[in-house]
C-alpha positions in Angstrom: 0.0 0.0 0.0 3.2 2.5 0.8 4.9 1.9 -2.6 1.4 2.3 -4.3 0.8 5.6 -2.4 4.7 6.8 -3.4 3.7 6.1 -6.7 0.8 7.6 -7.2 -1.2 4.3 -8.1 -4.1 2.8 -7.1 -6.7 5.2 -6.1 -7.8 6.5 -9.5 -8.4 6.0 -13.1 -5.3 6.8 -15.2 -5.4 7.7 -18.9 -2.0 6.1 -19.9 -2.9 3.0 -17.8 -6.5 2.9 -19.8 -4.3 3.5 -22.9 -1.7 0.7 -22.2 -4.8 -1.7 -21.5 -6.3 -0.8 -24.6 -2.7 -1.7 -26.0 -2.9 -5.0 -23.9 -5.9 -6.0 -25.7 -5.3 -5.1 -28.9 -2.0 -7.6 -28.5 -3.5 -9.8 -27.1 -7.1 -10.0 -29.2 -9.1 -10.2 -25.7 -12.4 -8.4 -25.0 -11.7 -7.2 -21.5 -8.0 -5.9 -20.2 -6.4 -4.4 -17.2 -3.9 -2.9 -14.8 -5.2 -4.2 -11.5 -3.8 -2.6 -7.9 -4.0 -5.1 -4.8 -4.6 -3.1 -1.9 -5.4 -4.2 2.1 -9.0 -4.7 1.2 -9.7 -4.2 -2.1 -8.5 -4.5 -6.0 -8.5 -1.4 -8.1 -8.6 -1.0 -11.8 -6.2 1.8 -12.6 -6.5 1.1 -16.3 -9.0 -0.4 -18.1 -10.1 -1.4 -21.6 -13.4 -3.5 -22.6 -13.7 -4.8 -26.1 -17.2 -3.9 -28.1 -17.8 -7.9 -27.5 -18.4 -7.0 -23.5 -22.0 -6.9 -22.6 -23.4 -4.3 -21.0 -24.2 -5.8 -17.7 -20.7 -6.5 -17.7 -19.6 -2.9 -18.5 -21.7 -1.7 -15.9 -20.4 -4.1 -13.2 -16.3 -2.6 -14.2 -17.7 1.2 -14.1 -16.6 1.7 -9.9 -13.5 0.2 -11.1 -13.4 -1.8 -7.5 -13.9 -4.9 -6.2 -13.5 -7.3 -3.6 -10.2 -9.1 -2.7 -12.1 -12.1 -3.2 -13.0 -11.6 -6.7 -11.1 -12.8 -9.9 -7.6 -14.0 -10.1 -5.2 -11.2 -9.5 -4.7 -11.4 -6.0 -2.9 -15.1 -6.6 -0.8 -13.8 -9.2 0.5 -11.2 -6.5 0.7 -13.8 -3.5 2.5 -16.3 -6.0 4.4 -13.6 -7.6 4.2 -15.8 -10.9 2.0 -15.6 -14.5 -1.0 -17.2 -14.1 -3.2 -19.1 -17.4 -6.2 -20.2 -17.0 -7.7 -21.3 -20.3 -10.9 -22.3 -19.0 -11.2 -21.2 -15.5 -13.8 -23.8 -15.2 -11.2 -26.8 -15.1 -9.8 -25.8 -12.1 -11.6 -26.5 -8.8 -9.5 -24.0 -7.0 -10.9 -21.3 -9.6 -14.2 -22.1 -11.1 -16.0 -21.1 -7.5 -15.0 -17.7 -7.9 -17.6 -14.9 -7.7 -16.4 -13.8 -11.2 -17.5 -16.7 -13.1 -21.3 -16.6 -11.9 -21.5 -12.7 -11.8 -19.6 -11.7 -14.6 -19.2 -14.8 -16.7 -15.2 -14.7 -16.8 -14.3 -18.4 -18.7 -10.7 -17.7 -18.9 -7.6 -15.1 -17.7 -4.2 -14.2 -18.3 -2.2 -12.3 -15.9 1.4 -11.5 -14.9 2.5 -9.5 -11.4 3.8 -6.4 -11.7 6.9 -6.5 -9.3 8.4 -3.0 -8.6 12.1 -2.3 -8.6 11.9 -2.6 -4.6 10.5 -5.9 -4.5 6.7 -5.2 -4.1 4.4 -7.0 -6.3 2.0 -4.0 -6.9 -0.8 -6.0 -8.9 -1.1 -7.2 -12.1 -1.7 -6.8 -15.9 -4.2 -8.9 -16.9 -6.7 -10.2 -19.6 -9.8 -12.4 -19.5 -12.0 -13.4 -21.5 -16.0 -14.4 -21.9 -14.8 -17.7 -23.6 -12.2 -20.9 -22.9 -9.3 -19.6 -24.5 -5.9 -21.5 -25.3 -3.7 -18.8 -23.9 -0.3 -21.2 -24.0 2.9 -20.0 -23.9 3.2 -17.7 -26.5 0.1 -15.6 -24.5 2.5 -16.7 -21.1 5.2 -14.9 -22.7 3.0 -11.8 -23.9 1.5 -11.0 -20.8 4.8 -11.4 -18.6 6.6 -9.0 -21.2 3.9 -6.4 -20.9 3.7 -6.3 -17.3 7.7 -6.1 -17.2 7.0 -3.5 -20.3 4.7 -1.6 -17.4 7.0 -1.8 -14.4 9.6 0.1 -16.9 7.0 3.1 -17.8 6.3 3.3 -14.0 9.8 3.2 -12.9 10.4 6.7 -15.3 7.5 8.1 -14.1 8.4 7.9 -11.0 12.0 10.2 -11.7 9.6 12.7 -13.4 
């Protein structure tokens, strides 16, 4: 929560971060992408980007840009520090229970921590889509260079 404060992250929506997961997308052809913050009690969506394929219901659900530690898959990529794939979220017990799947229909994710220069995993850069997807390790290695891509743009921020 300190480094995320230092930096400046976290506590609201960020154009460049919209604009690099409208980037993430685009690379990675999924409807719904994002730069995710871990805090104490909650995830935030500093950036954000959902495809015209998202329905509405879904939309509406990202608008407050917050949600529960307990929702989606993020806060494992953090504690495990590691790239999570799930192509079908539904074939693993651990995962399929999660609110995500029944509320907002999320079939499969992508996402790689975003580990700051000091050590701190501050969240993640993520994808997911409505569908199974087959991710595999060419979408393993696309996610985990973005998110190192995004620890760089941070890390100059941070000297300006």
């Amino acid at each position: 929560m300190r480094r995320l404060h230092e930096l400046g992250l976290g506590d609201d929506a960020d154009p460049r971060l919209d604009e690099f997961a409208r980037r993430v997308g685009d690379v990675t052809r999924a409807p719904l992408a994002m730069v995710n913050f871990i805090q104490a009690e909650r995830q935030y969506l500093g950036g954000l980007y959902a495809g015209g394929t998202i329905p509405g219901p879904v939309r509406a659900g990202l608008a407050g840009r917050t949600f529960s530690r307990a929702h989606g898959y993020c806060p494992h990529v953090v504690v495990r520090r590691k790239a999570l794939v799930l192509d079908d979220v539904c074939d693993y017990p651990r995962f399929a229970g999660n609110p995500v799947v029944d509320e907002i229909g999320i079939r499969s994710y992508l996402g790689a921590p975003l580990i700051d220069r000091t050590g701190v995993a501050l969240g993640t850069v993520c994808v997911v889509d409505l569908e199974p997807r087959p991710w595999g390790r060419p979408g393993l290695e696309t996610i985990k260079a973005l998110a190192a891509e995004l620890v760089a743009q941070i890390h100059a921020r941070e000297g300006n």
